[in-house]
KEKE-3310 file (N, C-alpha, C; in steps of 0.2 Angstrom, whole numbers, plus 5000, padded with zeros to 4 digits):
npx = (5015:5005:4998:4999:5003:5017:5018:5020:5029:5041:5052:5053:5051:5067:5070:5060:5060:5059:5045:5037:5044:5051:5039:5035:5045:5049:5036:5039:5050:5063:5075:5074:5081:5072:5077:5085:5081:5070:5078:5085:5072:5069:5078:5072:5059:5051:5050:5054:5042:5036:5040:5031:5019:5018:5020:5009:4998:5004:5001:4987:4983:4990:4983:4972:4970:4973:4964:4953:4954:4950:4938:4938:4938:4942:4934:4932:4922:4926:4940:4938:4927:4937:4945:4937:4934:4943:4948:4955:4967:4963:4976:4983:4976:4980:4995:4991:4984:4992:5001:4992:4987:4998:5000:4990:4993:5004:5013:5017:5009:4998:5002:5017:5014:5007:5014:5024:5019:5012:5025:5028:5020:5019:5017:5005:4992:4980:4980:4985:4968:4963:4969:4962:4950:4949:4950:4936:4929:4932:4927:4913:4909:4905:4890:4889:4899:4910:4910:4924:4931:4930:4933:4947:4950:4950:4961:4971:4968:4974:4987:4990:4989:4977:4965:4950:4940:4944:4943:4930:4925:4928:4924:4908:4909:4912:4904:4893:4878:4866:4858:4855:4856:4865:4876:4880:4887:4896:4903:4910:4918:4916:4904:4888:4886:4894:4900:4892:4905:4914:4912:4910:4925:4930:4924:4929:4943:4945:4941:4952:4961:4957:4953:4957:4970:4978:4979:4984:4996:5003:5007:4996:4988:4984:4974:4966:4959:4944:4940:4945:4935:4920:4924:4924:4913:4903:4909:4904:4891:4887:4891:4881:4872:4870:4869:4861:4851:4854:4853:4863:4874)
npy = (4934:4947:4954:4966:4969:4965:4976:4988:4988:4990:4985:4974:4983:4991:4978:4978:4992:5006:5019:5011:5005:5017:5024:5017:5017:5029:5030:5019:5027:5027:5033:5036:5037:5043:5044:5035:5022:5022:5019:5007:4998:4998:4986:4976:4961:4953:4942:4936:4928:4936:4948:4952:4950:4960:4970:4970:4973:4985:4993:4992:5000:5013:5015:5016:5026:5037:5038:5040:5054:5056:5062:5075:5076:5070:5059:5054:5044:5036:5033:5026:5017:5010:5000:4994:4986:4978:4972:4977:4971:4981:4982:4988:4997:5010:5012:5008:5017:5028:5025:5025:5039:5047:5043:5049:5062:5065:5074:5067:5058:5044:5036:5030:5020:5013:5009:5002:4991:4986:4982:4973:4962:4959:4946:4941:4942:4940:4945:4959:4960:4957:4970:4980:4976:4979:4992:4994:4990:5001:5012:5011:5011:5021:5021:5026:5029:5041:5047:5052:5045:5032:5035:5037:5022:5018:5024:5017:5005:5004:5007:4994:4987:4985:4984:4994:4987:4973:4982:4986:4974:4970:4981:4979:4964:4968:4980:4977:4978:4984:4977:4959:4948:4949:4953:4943:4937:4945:4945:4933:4934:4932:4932:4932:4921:4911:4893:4881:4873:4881:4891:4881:4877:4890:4895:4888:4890:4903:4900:4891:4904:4913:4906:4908:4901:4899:4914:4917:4910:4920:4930:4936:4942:4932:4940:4948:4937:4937:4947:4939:4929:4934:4937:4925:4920:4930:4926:4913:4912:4918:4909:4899:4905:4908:4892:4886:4895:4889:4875:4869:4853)
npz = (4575:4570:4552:4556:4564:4560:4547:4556:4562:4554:4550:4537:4525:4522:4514:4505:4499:4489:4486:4494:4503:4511:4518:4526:4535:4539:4546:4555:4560:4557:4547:4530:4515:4502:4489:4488:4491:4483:4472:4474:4473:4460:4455:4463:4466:4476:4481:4495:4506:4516:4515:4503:4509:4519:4507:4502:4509:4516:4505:4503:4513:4512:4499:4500:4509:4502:4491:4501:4500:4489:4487:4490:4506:4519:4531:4552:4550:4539:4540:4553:4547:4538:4549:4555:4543:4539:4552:4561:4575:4590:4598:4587:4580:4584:4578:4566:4561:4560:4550:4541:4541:4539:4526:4521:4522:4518:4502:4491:4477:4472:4463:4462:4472:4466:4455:4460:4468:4455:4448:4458:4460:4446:4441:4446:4444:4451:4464:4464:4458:4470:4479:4471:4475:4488:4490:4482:4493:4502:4494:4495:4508:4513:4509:4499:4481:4476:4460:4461:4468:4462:4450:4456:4458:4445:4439:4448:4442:4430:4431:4436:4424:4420:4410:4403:4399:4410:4422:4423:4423:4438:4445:4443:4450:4463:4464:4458:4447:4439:4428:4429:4424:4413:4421:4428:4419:4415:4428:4424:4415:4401:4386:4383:4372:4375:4373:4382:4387:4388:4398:4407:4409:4410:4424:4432:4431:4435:4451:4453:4453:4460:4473:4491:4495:4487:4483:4494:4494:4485:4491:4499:4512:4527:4535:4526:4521:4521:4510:4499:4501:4500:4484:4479:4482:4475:4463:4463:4464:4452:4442:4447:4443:4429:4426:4431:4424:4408:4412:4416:4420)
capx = (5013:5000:5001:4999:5011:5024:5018:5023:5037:5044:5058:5054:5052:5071:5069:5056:5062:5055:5040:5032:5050:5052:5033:5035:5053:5046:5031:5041:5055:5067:5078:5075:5083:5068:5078:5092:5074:5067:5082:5082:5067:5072:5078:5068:5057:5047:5052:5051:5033:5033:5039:5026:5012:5018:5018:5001:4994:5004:4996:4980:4984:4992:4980:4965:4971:4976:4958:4951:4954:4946:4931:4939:4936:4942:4930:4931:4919:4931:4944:4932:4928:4946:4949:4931:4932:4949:4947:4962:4967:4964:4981:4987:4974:4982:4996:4989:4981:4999:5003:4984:4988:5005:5001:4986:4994:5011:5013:5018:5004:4996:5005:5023:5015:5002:5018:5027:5015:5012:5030:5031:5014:5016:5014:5002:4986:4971:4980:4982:4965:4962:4969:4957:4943:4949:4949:4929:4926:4931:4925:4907:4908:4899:4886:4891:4904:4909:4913:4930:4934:4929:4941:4953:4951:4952:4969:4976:4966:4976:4994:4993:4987:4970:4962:4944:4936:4942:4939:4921:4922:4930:4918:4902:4911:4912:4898:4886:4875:4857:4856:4856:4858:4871:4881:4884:4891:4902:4909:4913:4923:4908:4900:4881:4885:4898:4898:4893:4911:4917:4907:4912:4931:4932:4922:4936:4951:4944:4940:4958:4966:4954:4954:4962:4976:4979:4981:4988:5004:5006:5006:4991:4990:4976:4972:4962:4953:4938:4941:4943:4929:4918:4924:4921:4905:4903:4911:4899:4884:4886:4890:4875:4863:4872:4870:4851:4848:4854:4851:4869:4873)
capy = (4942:4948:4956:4971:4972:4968:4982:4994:4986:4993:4979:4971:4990:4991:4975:4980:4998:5010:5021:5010:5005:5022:5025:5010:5020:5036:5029:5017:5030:5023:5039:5032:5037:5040:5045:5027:5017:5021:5017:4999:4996:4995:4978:4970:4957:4954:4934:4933:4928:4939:4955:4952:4952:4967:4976:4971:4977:4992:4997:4993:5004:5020:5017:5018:5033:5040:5037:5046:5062:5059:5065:5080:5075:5062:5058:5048:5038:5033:5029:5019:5008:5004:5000:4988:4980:4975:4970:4977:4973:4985:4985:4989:5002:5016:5012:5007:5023:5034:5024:5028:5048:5047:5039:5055:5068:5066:5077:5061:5055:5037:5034:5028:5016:5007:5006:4997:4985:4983:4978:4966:4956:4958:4937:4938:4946:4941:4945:4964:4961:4958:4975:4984:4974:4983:5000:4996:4990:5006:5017:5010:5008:5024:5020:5032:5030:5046:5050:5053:5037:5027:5037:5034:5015:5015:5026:5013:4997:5006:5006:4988:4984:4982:4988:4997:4981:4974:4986:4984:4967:4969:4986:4975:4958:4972:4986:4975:4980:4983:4969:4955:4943:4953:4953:4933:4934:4951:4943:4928:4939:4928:4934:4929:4915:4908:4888:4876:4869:4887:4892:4875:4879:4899:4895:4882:4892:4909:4894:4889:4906:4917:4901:4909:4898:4901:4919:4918:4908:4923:4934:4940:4940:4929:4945:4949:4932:4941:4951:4933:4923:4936:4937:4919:4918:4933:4920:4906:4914:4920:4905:4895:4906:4905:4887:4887:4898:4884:4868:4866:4849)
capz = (4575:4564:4547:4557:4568:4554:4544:4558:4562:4547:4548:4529:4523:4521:4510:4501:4496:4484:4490:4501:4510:4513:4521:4533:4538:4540:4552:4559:4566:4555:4543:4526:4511:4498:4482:4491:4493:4476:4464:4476:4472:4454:4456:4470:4467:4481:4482:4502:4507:4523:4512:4499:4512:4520:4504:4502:4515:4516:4498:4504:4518:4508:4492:4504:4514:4497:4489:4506:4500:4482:4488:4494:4513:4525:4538:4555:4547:4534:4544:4557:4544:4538:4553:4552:4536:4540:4557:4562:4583:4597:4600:4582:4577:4583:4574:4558:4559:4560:4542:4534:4540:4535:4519:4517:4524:4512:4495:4486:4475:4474:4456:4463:4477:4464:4451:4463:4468:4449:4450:4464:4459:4440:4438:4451:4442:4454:4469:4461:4459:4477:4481:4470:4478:4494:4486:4482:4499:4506:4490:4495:4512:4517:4505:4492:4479:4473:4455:4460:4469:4456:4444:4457:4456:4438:4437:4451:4441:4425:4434:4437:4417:4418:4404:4403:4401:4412:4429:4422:4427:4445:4445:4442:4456:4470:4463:4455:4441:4437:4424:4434:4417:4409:4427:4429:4412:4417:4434:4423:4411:4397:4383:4382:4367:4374:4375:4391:4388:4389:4403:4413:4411:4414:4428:4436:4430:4440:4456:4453:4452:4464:4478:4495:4497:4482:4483:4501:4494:4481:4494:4504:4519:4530:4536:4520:4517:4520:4503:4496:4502:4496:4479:4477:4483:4469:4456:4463:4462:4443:4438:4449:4440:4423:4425:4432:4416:4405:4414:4416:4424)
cpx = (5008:5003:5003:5003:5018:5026:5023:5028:5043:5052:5059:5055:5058:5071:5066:5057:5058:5051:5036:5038:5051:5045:5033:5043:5050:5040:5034:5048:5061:5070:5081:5076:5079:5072:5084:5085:5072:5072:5083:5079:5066:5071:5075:5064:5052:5049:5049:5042:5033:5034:5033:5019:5013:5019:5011:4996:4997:5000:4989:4980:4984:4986:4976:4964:4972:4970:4955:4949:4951:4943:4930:4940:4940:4939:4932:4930:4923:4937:4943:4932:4932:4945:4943:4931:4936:4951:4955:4963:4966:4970:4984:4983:4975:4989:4996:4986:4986:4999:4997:4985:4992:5004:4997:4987:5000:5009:5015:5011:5002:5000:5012:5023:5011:5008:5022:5023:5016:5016:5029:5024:5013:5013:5007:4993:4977:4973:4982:4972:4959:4963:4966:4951:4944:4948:4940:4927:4925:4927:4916:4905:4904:4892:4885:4895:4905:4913:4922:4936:4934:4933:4947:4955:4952:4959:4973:4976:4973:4983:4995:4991:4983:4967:4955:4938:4935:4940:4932:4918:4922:4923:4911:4903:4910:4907:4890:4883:4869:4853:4857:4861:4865:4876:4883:4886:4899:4907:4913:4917:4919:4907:4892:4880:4891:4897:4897:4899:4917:4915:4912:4920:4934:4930:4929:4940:4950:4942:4947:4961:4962:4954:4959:4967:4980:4982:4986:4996:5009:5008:5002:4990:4984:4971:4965:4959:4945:4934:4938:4940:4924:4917:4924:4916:4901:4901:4905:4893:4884:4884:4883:4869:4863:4868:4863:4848:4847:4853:4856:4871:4882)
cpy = (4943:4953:4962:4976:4972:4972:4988:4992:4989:4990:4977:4978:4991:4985:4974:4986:5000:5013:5019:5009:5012:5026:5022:5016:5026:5034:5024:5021:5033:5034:5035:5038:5039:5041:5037:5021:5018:5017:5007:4996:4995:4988:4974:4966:4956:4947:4933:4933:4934:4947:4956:4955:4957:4974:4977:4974:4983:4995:4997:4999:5013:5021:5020:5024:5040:5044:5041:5052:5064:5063:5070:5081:5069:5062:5055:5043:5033:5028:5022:5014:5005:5001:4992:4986:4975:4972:4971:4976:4978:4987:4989:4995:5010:5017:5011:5014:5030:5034:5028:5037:5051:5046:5046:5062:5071:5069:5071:5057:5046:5034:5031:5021:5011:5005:5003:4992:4983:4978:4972:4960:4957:4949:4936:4942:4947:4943:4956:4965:4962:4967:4980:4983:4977:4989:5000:4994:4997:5012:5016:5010:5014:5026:5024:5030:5034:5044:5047:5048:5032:5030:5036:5025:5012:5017:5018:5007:4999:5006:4998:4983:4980:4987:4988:4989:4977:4976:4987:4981:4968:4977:4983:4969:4964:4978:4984:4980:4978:4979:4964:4949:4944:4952:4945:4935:4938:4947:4937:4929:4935:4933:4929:4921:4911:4899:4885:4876:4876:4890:4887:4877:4886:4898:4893:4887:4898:4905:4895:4896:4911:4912:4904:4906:4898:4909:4921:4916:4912:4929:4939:4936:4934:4934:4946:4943:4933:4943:4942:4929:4929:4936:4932:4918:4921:4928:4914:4908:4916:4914:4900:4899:4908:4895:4883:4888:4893:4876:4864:4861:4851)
cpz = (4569:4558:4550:4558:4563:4550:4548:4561:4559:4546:4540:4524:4520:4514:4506:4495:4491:4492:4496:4507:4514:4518:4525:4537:4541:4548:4557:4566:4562:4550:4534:4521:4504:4492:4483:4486:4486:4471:4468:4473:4464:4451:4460:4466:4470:4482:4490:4502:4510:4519:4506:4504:4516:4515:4500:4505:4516:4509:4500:4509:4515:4503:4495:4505:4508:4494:4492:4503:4493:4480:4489:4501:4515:4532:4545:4551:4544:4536:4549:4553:4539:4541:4556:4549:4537:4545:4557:4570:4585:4596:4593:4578:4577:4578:4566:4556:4557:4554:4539:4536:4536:4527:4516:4518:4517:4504:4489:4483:4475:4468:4460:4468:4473:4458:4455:4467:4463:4447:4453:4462:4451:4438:4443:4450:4447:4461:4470:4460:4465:4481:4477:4470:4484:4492:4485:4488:4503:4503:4495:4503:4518:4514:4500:4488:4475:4467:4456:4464:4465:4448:4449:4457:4450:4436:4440:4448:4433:4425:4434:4430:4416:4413:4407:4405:4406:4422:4428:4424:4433:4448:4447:4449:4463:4470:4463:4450:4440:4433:4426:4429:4415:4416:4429:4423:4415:4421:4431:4417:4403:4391:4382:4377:4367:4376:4381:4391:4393:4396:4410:4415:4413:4421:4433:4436:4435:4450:4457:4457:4458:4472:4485:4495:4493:4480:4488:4499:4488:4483:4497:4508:4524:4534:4533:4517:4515:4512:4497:4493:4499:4490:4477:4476:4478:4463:4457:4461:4455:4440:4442:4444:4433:4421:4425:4425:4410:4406:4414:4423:4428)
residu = (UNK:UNK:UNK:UNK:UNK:UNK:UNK:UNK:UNK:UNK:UNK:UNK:UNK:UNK:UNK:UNK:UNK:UNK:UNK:UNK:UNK:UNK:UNK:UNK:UNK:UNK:UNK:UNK:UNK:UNK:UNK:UNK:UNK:UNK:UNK:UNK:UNK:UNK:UNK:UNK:UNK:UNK:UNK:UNK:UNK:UNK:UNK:UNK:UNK:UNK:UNK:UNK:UNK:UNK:UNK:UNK:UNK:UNK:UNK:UNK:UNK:UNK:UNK:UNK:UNK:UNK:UNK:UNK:UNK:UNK:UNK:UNK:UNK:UNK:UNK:UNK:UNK:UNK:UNK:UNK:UNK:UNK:UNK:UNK:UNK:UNK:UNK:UNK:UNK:UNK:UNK:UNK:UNK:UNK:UNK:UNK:UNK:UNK:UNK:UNK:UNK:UNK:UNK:UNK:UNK:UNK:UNK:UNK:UNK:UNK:UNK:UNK:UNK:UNK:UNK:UNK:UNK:UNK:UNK:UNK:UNK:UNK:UNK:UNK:UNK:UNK:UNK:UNK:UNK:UNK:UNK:UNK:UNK:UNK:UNK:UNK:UNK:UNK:UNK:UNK:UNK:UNK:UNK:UNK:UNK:UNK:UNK:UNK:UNK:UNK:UNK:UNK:UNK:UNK:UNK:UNK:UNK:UNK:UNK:UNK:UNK:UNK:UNK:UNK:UNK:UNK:UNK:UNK:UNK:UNK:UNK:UNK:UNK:UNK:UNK:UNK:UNK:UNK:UNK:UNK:UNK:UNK:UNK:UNK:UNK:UNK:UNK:UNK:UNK:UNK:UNK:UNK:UNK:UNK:UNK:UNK:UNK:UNK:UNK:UNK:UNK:UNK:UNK:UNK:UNK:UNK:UNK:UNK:UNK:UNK:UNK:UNK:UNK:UNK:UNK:UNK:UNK:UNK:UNK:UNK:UNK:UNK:UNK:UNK:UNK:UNK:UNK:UNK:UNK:UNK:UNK:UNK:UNK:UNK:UNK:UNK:UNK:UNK:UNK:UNK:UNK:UNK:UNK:UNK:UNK:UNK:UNK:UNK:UNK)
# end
């Protein structure tokens, strides 16, 4: 079964608890408990693999849907191209579409579903960064980023203990920036003078810790490699024309 279907399954939901257990209940049928569900979610974990990845993907799902409205509007369009980026099945898109209405139609803010992420992937800092590389796919995906979706990326980058600096960086890996020079250094979190040796080993550790399979066994899903394999190619390319610049073997 795909992630998709076990999102609306809303089966893990239950063992996930909190805000997003409660979201999955509600769209799935189910009669959940949100004031039971939150204090739950207290103590959970996330441990299981298969409930990590479906509260992955639900966050991705809610934060999106959440974001949608920053602009003051939610379009088709918007929706369509979740529903594209993400390559969600035929069969599964009307359901995925319930949750992302559900998620934007509810008086509940995005702040209780990005602090329980924060929770369940606090040791798992690039795979948080994964979901606010989805947040700028969709930010940007009507070739706009408004203002006020980019202050909602930084609230949710600020829940999960990203400092100012940096969603600058993850800003610039998914926005890009007008200084071509200055932007391989950013993606590679660098300062301009810092050494080859230095350079060689950030490069690797970010390889290491950004690597699908890598994220996949921390729980995201294979749904989302796309997200991924992009933000590699990012990291590769900084450092290919860092290394061009210097003549780094």
């Amino acid at each position: 079964m795909s992630i998709w279907g076990k999102v609306i399954g809303g089966v893990a939901g239950f063992a996930i608890g909190g805000p997003i257990g409660a979201i999955l209940g509600t769209v799935a049928g189910h009669a959940v408990d949100k004031a039971k569900a939150a204090e739950a979610a207290s103590g959970l974990t996330g441990s299981d693999a298969g409930e990590r990845q479906v509260a992955f993907t639900t966050a991705v799902i809610v934060l999106c849907a959440k974001m949608a409205k920053a602009d003051g509007q939610v379009t088709p369009d918007e929706i369509s191209a979740f529903k594209r980026i993400f390559q969600i099945p035929p069969e599964e898109q009307e359901n995925v579409g319930k949750l992302f209405n559900e998620a934007r139609k509810e008086a509940t803010g995005f702040e209780p579903y990005a602090q329980q992420i924060a929770m369940l992937f606090s040791h798992q800092p690039a795979v948080l960064e994964e979901i606010l590389g989805a947040l700028f796919v969709i930010a940007k995906a009507d070739g706009v980023v408004h203002p006020n979706e980019l202050q909602f990326v930084q609230q949710v980058a600020m829940i999960f203990g990203f400092g100012p600096h940096q969603f600058e960086r993850l800003k610039t890996i998914h926005l890009g920036s007008e200084d071509k020079e200055a932007d391989a250094y950013e993606v590679l979190d660098l300062n301009r003078d810092a050494t080859d040796a230095e350079i060689k080993k950030t490069y690797r550790k970010l390889i290491r810790e950004n690597h699908p399979d890598t994220l996949m066994s921390q729980g995201m899903p294979q749904e989302f490699i796309d997200l991924a394999n992009d933000k590699m190619a990012t990291i590769n390319a900084a450092y290919d024309r860092i290394a061009k610049e210097r003549g780094l073997k």
